[in-house]
ROMI-894256 format. One record per residue: residue in one letter; y, z, x of N, C-alpha, C, O in turn. Coordinates in Angstrom, 3 decimals. Each point is the difference from the previous one (the first is absolute). Last residue first. Layout:
<recs>
- A_Y_Z_X_Y_Z_X_Y_Z_X_Y_Z_X
...
</recs>
This chain:
<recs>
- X_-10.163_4.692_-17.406_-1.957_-0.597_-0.651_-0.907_-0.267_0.179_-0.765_-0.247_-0.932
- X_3.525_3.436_3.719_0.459_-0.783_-1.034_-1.287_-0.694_-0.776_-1.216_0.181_-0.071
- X_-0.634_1.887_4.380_1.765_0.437_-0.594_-0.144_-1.025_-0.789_-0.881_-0.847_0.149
- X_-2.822_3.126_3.416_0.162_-1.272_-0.806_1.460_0.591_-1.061_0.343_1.152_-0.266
- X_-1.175_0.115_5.848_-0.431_0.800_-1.541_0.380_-0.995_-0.852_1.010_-0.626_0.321
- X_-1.975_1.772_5.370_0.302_-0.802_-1.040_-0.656_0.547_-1.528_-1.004_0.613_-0.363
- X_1.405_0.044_6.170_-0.109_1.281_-1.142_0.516_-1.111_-1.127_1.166_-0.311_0.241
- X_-3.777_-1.531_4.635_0.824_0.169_-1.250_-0.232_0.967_-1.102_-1.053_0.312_-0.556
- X_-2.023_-1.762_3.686_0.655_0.903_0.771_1.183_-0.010_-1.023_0.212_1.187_-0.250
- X_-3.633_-4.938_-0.487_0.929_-0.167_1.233_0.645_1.752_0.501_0.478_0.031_1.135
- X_-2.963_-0.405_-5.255_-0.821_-0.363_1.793_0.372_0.242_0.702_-0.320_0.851_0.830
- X_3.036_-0.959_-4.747_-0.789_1.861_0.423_-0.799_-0.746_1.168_0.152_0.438_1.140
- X_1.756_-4.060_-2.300_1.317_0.699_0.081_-1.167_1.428_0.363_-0.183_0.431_1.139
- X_-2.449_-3.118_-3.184_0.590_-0.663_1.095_0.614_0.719_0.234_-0.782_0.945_0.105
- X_-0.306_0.304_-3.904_-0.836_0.366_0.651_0.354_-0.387_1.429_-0.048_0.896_0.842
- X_2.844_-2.303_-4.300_0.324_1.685_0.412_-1.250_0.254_0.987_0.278_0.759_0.929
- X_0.166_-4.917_-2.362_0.882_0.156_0.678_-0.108_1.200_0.714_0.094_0.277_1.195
- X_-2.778_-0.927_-4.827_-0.814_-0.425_1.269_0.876_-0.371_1.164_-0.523_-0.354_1.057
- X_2.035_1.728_-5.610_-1.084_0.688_0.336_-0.528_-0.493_1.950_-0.264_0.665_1.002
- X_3.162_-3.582_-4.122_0.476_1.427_1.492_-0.689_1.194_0.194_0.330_0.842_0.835
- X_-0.658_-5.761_-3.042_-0.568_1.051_0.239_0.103_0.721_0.945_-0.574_0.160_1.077
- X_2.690_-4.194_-2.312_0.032_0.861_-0.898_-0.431_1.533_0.005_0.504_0.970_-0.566
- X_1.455_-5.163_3.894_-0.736_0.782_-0.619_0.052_0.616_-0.584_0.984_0.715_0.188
- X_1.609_-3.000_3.326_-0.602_-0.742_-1.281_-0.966_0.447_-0.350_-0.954_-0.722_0.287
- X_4.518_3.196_2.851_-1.415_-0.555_0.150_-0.038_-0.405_-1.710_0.376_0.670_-0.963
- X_4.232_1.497_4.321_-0.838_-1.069_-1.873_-1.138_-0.726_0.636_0.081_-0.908_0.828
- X_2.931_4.930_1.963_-0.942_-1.009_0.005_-0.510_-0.008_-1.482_-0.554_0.810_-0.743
- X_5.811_0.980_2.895_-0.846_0.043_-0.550_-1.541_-1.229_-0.145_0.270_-1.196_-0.114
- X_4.005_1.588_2.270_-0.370_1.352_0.412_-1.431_0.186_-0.722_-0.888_0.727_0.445
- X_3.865_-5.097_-0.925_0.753_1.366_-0.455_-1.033_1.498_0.264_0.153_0.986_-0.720
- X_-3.425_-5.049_0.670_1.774_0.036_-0.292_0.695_1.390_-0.157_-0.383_1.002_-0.604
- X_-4.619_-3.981_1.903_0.407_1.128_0.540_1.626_0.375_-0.171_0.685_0.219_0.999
- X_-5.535_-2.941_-3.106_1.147_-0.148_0.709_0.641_1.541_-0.001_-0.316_0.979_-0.676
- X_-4.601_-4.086_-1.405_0.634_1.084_0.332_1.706_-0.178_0.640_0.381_-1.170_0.010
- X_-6.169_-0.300_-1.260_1.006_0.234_0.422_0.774_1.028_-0.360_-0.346_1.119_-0.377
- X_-4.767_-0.635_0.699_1.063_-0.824_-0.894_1.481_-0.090_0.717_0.268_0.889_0.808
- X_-4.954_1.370_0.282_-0.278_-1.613_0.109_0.971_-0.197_-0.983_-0.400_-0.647_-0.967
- X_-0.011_5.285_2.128_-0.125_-0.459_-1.086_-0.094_-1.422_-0.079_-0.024_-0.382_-1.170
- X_0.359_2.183_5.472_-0.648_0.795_-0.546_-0.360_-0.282_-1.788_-1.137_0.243_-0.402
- X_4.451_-2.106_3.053_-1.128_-0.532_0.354_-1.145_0.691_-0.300_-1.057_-0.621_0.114
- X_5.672_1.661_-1.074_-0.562_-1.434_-0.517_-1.368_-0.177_0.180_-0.733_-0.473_-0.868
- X_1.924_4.471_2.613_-0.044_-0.137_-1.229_-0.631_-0.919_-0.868_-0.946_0.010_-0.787
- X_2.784_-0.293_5.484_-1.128_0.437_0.013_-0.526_0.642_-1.409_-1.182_0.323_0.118
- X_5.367_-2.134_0.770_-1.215_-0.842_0.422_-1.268_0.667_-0.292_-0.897_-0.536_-0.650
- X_4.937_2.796_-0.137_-0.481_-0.795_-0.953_-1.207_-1.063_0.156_-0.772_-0.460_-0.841
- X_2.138_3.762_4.353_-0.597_0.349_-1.290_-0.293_-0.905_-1.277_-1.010_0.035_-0.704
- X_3.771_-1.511_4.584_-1.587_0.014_0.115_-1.056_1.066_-0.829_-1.227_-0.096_-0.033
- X_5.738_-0.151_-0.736_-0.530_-1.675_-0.077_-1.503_0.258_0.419_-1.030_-0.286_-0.610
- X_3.984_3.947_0.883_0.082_0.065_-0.893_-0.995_-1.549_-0.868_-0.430_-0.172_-1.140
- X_1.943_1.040_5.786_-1.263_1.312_-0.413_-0.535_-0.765_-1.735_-1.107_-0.423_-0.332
- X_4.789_-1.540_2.325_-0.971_-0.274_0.586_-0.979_0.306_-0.817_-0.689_-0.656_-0.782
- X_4.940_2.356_0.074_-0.402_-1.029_-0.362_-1.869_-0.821_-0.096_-0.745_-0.407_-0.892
- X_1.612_5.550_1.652_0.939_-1.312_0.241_-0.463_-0.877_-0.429_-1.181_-0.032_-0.344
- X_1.324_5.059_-1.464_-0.669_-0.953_1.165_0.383_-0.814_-0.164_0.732_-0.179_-0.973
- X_-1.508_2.344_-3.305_0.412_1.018_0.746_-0.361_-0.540_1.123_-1.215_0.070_0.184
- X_0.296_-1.542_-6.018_-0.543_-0.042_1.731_1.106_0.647_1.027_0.973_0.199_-0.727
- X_-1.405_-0.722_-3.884_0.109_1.509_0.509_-0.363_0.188_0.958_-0.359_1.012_0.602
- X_-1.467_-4.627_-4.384_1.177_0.311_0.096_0.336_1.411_0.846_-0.272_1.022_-0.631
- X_-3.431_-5.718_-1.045_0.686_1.287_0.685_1.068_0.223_0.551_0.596_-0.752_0.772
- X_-2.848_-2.170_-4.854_0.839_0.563_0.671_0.292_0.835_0.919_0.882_0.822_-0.249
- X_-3.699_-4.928_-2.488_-0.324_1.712_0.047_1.242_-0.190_1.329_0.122_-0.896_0.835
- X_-0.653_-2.843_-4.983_-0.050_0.241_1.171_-0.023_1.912_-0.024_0.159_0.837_-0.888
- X_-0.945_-5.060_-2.578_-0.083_1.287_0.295_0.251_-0.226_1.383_-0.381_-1.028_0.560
- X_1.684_-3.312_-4.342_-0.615_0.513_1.528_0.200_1.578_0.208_1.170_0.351_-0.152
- X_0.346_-3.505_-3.632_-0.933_0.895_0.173_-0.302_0.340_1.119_-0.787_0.940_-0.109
- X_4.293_-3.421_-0.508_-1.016_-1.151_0.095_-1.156_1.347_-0.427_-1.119_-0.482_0.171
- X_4.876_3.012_2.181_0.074_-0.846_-0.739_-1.005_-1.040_-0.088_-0.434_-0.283_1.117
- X_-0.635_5.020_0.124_1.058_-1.009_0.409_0.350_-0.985_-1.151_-0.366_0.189_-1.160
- X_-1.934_5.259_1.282_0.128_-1.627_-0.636_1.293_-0.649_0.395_1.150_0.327_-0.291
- X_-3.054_4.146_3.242_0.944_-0.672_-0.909_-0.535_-0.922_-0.385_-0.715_-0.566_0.828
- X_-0.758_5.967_1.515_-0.463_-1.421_-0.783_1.226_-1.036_-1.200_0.409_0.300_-1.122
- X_-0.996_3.840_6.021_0.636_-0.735_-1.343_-0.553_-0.809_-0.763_-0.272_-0.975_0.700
- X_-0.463_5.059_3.477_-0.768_-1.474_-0.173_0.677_0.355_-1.570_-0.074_1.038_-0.657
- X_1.680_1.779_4.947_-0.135_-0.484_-1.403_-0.352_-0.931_-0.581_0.871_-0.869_-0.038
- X_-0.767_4.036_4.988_0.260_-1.043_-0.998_-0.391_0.345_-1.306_-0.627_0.982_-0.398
- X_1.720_1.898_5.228_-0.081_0.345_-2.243_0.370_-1.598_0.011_1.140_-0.412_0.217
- X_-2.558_2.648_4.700_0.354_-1.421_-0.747_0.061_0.344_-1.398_-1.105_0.188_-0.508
- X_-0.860_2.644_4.020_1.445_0.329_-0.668_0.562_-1.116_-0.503_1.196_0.119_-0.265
- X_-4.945_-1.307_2.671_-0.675_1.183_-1.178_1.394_0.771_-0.062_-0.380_1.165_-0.114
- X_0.657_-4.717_3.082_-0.638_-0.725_-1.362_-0.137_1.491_-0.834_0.187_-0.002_-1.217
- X_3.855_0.655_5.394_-1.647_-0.645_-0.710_-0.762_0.036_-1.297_0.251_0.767_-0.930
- X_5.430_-2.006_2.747_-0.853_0.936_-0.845_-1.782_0.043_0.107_-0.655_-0.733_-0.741
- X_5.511_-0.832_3.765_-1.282_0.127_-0.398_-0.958_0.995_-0.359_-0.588_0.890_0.615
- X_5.925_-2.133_-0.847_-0.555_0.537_0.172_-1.751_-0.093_-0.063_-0.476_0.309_-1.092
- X_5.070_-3.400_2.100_-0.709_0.313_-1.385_-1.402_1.031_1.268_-0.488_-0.297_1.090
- X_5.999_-1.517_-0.046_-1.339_0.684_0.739_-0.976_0.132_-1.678_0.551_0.438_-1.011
- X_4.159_-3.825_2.064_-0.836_0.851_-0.684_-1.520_0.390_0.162_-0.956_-0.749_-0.202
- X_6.146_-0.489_2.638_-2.087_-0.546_-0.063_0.088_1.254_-0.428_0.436_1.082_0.392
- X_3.659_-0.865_1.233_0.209_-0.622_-1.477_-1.811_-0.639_-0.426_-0.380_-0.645_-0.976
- X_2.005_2.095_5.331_0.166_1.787_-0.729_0.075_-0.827_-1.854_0.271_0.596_-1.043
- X_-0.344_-3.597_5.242_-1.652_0.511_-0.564_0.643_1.144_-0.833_-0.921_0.598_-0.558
- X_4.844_-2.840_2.107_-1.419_-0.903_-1.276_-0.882_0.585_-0.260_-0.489_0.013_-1.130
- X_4.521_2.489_3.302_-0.346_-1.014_0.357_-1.101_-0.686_-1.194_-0.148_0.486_-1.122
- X_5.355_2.413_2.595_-1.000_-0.504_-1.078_-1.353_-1.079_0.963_0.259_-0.834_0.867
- X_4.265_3.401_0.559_-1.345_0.239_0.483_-1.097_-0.439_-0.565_-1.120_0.226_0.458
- X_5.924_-1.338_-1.689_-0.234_-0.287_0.885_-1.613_0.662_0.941_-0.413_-0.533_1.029
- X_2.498_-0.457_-6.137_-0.680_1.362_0.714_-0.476_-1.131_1.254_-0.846_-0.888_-0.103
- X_2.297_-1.285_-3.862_1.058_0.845_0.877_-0.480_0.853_1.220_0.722_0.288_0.954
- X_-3.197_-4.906_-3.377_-0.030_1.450_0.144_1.243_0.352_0.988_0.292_-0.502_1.085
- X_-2.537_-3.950_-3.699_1.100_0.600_0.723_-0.198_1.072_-0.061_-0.444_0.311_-1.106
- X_-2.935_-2.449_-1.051_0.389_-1.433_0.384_1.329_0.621_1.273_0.210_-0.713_0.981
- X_-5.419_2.582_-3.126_1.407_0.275_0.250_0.522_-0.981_0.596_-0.655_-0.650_0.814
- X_-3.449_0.710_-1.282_0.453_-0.565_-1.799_1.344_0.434_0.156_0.825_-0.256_-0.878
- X_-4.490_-1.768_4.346_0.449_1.238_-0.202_1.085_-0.042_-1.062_0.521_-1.086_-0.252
- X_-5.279_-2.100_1.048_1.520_-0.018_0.605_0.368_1.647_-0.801_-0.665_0.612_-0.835
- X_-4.175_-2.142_2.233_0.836_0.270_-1.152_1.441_0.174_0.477_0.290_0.738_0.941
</recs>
C-alpha cells in the first residue's frame, strides 16, 4: 500500500508511525448484527454488520458461512451479504462459531 503522505516538514517523520494497527478482538466480544435487505429485482439478502478484525479475518468468516448455508455471498465495506433469507440459521452459525450475534431490523 503506498503511503498517503506526499511531503512532510518534520525532519524525524517516518511511514510506519502512519500504519494503522487494528486491534484483535476474539469471537465471543464480537457484537454482530445480522440485517435483512430487499435488493433490487426482489432479491433478499442477510447482512452482517459489527465485524471487529482484518480484512482477512473478516473473509474467512464469510467463507465459512457461505459454506455453511450452500449460498453465496460477498464481502464490502466491512460488512458480509449472504443471499439469504433465513437468518435464523445465520444466527445459529455465528453462535457455533463462538460469536455474540443478535437479529436487527427486519
Amino acid at each position: 500500500m503506498k503511503d498517503r503522505i506526499v511531503y512532510s516538514t518534520d525532519p524525524n517523520y517516518s511511514a510506519e508511525e502512519e500504519k494503522e494497527i487494528i486491534d484483535v478482538i476474539e469471537s465471543t466480544k464480537q457484537n454482530l448484527r445480522i440485517w435483512i435487505e430487499k435488493r433490487p429485482g426482489n432479491k433478499i439478502v442477510s447482512i452482517i454488520r459489527g465485524f471487529i478484525g482484518t480484512e482477512g479475518e473478516l473473509k474467512d468468516l464469510s467463507k465459512v458461512v457461505k459454506k455453511r448455508c450452500g449460498v453465496g455471498g460477498s464481502v464490502k465495506a466491512g460488512e458480509i451479504m449472504i443471499q439469504t433469507k433465513d437468518r435464523q440459521k445465520l444466527l445459529k452459525i455465528l453462535n457455533d462459531l463462538g460469536y455474540f450475534a443478535k437479529l436487527s431490523g427486519g
